[in-house]
N, C-alpha and C positions, 0 to 999 in steps of 0.2 A: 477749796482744793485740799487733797492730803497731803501731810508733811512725811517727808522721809527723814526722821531723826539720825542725824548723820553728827551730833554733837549736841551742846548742853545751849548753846547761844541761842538771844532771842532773835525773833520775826522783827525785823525792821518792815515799819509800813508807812504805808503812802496810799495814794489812790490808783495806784495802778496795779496790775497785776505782777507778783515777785513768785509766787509757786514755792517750791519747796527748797532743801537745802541740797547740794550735790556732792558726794563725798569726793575725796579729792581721787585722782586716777588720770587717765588720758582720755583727751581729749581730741575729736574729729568732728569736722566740717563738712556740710553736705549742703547742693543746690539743689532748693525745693523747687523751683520755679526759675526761668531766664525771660526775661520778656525782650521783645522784640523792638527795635529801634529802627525798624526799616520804614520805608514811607507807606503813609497812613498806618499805622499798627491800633488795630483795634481793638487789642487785649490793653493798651499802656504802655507807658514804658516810662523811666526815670523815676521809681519813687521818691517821692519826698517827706517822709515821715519814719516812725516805725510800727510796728503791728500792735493789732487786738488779736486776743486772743478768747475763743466763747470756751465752754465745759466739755464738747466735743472733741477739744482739739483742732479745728477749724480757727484760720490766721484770717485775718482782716486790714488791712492800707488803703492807702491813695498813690495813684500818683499823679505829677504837675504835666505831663505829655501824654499826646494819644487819645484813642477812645472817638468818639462818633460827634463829639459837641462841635455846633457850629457858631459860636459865637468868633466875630471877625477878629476883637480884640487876643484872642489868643489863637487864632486859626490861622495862623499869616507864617511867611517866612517859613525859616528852618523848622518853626514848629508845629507838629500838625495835632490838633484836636488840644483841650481843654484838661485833659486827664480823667482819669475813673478811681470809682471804687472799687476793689477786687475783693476778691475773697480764693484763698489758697486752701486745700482742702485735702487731706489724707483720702486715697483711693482702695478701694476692697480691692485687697493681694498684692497689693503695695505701690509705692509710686505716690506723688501728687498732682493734681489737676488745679487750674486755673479758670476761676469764672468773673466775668465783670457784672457788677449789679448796677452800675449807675453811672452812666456818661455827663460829666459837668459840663455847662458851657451851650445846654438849651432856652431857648427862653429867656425866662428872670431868673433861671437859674446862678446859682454863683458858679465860682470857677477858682482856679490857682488857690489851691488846699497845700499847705506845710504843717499842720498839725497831726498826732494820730488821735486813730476814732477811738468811743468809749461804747460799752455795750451795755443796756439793761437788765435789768432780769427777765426781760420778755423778749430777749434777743433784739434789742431795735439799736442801730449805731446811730451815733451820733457825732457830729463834726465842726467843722470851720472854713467857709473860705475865705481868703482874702480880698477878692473881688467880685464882682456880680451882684446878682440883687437887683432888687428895683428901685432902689438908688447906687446900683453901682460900688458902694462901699462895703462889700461883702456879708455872709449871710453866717447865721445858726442853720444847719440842716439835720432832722432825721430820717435816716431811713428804717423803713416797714418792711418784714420778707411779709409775701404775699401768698394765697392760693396759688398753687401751679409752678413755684419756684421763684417766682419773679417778685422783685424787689421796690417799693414806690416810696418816692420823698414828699417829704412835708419840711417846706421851710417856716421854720419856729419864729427869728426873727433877720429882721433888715438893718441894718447901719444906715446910720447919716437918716433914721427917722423921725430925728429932731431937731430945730435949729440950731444951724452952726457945728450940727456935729456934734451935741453935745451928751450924744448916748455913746461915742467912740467911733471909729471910722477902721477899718483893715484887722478883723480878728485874725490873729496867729497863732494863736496858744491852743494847747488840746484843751478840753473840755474836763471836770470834774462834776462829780455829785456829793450832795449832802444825802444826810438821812432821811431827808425830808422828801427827796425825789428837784432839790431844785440846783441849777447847772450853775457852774462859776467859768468866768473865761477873763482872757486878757486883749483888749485891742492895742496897734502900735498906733493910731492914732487918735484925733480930736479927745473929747473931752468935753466939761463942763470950764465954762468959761472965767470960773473965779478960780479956776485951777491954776492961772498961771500960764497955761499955753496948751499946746497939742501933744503932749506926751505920752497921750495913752491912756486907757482907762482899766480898771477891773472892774466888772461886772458882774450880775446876779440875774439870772432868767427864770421866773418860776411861773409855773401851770393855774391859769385861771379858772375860774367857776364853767365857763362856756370850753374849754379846751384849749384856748389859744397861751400865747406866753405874753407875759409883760417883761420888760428888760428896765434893770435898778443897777445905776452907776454907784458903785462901793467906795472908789476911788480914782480921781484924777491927775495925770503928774504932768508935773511943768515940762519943759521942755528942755531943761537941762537935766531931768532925772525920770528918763522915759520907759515907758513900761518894758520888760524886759522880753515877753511873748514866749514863751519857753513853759508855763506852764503853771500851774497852783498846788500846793500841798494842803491839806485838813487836817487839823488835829481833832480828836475827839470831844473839846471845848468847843469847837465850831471855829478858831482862828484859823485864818491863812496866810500862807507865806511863802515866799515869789522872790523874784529875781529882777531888777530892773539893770540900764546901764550906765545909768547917772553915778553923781557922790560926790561927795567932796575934796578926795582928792586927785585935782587935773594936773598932778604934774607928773612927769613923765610920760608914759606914751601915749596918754592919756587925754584928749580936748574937752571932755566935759565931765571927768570922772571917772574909775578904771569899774566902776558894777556895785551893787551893794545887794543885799539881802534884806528883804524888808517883813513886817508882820500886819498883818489888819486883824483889830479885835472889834466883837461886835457886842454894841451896845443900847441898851433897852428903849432907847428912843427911837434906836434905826439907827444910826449914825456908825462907822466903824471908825476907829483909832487906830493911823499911822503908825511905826514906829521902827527905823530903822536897828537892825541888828547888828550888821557887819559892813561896813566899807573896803573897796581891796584896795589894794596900793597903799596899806597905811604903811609897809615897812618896804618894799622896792619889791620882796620875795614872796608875795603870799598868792600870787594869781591874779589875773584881771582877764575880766568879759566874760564873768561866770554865763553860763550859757544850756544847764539844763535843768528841770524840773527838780526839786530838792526832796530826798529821801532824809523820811521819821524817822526815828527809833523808841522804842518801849520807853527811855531816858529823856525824852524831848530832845535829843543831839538831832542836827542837820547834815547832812552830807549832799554832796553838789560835785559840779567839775566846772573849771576856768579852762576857756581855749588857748588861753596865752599867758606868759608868765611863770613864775614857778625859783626855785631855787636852782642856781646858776647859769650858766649864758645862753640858754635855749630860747626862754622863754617860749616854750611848747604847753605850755597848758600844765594844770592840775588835776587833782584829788583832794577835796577838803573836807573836814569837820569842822561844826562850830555846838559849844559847847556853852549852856545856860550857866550864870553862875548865881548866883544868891541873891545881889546886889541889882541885878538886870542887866549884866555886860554878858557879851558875848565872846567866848576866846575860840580863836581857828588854832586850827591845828593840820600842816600839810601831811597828807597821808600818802600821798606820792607826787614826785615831781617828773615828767616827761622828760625824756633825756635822745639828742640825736646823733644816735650810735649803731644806726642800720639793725638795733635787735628790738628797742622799746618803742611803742608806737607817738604818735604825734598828735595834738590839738585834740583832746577827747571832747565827744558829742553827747555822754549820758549814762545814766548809773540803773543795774540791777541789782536786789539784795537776795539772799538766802536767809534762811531760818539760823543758818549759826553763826550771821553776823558775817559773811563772806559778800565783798564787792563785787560786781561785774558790768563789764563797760566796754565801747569801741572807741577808737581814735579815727579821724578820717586820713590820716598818712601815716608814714614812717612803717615801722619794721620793716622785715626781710629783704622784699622783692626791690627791686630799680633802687636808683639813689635817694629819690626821698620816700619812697614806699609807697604802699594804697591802701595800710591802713593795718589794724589791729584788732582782736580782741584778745582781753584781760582778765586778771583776777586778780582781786588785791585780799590778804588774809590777816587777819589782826594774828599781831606774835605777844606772847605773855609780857615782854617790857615794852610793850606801849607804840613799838614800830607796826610793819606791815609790810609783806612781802610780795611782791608783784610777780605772776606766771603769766608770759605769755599764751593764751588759747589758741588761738590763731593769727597767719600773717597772710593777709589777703595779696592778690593778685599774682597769684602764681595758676597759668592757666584760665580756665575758665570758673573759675570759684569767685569773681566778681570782684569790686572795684570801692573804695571810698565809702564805707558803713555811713548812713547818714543819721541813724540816733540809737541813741541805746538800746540793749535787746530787752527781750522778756522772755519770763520763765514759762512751760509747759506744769502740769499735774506730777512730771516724771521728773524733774530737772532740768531738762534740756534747756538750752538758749535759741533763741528766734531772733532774726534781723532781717534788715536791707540793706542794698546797697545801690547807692544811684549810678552807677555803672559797671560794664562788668557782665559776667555771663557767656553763653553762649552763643547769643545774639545781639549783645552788644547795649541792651539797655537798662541793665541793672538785673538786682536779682531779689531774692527770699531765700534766707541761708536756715541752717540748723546746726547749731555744735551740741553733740551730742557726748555724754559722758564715756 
């Protein structure tokens, strides 16, 4: 991507796509897409993720409803079909259009995807579901676009294809790559058995001689500190770092621990090395149930968002940093605390960075609209002594500009910000937003 130098700050990175810097100005909200919530909708509806984005400018999701799959276990009741993959797509003379590449929920197919996709350099996405499979314990999938438009999968691997579960059971987490071309994910459950219990696993999938994948458990967590499913960060040394929701300290609102921030360093034997960074709850005020994929910096600093918690009686969620010190401790530092006051949004779901060191993030409540609100997005700006000041971008559900943001945005080549919303629109089942500068 090209950067628009809008300041002297560095590119905070991660595996995800961040785009460029956005100089600051006003900001508007526009609905790419409204998908339809009526019976049978075979476009989708409800996403449950947030987007990829390719080089074209072409948006990519999932969502957990809708779509053509007839597996019974999700076909039933209120909800019809299994969900899809779509693909949202800028149209010659303006406007955007909506196409589905892949209906979950046939076959051995898997089904109920919460993570978002990740794309290659050969255009092929790549995912997670929670369930399905041919053991039912959810799959690794890629999809291929094809001749003629059309789009085919290839399931990489299966859960629960080892005793007891002990490759992991229910992947939730988006997917990452090394340099290598090999995939990192997180399950919410099983595990290997000397772990302790079913808390989850990370995992490592890489490309064999013949084409196919073999799947290597990295790490197991007990059951009182279970993997967090939210996502993996890389640093350039090849360590990862993640988000679980265990810790040690269960008091307050707390049953098995309020979240902690964890590290895996890899080692010449194969083996990777544990090591917790940061526990929440250590002081009442710093956050607890961190809850999304943790953003680099040039500095090795982390930054993250907690859904609950925070300084004073809200306990709405945060904005953190955590900061490497010499010694090997980690110090946080709140960079914003949610406050419920009908203007600042509520329980934030995920962070994007700019090149000059600018946050961006939704909440799934609070601001403007109704009493507890439908939701926010944000900017948080580092100010020269050390604070950071928060703009509102927008305050969802006024109208039909949709409902309840369900993850963090991403950036376009230009600035813009991209999201979803799992309700909302003009039809009622979410949408694909744009704020644009």
């Amino acid at each position: 991507m090209h950067s628009v130098n809008c300041s002297l700050g560095l590119l905070l990175v991660a595996t995800s796509i961040f785009g460029t810097a956005t100089c600051a100005g006003a900001q508007s909200e526009r609905v790419l897409h409204s998908f339809n919530s009526s019976v049978y909708p075979q476009g989708g509806y409800e996403p449950s993720s947030g987007l990829a984005i390719d080089t074209a400018g072409n948006l990519y999701g999932v969502t957990q409803s809708g779509g053509t799959g007839s597996n019974t276990l999700c076909y039933s009741g209120d909800v019809e079909g299994c969900g899809v993959v779509f693909e949202v797509s800028p149209k010659h003379g303006g406007g955007w259009s909506e196409r589905v590449l892949h209906n979950f929920g046939n076959g051995n197919d898997g089904y109920f995807t919460q993570s978002s996709l990740i794309l290659d350099t050969e255009g092929d996405l790549y995912g997670t579901t929670m369930h399905g499979g041919t053991h039912g314990c959810g799959t690794v999938f890629e999809l291929i676009p094809e001749a003629g438009g059309s789009w085919g999968e290839k399931i990489l691997y299966n859960f629960c294809s080892k005793t007891n579960e002990a490759d992991g059971e229910t992947p939730d987490s988006p997917l990452i790559f090394d340099a290598y071309g090999n995939l990192y994910g997180e399950t919410l459950y099983g595990g290997p058995s000397g772990s302790g219990g079913s808390g989850g696993t990370v995992f490592e999938l890489s490309r064999k001689a013949d084409g196919s994948w073999g799947e290597k458990v990295l790490y197991g967590f007990s059951g009182d500190f279970a993997a967090g499913g939210y996502g993996l960060t890389l640093d350039a040394a090849g360590n990862l770092y993640g988000i679980a929701s265990g810790g040690i300290f269960n008091n307050g609102p707390c049953n098995f621990g309020c979240g902690l921030v964890f590290k895996l360093t890899p080692h010449s034997d194969g083996h990777w090395a544990y090591k917790v960074l940061y526990d929440f709850y250590s002081n009442g005020e710093d956050g607890w149930n961190p809850d999304s994929a943790l953003l680099l910096d040039f500095s090795g600093n982390l930054y993250g968002t907690t859904f609950y918690g925070g300084i004073g009686p809200c306990d709405c969620g945060t904005v953190f940093k955590l900061t490497p010190g010499p010694g090997g401790e980690w110090t946080e530092q709140i960079l914003h605390s949610f406050v419920f006051n009908n203007v600042d949004g509520l329980f934030p779901v995920g962070l994007a960075a700019d090149t000059a060191g600018n946050l961006y993030g939704t909440t799934q409540t609070g601001g403007a609209y109704s009493n507890d609100g439908y939701g926010t997005a944000f900017e948080l700006m580092p100010q020269t002594d050390g604070s950071w000041t928060e703009t509102i971008l927008h305050n969802f559900g006024k109208g039909t500009d949709g409902l309840i943001p369900v993850a963090g945005p991403i950036f376009d080549a230009y600035g813009n910000l991209y999201g979803t919303t799992g309700g909302g629109g003009t039809q009622g089942g979410g949408t694909v937003f744009a704020i644009k500068p």
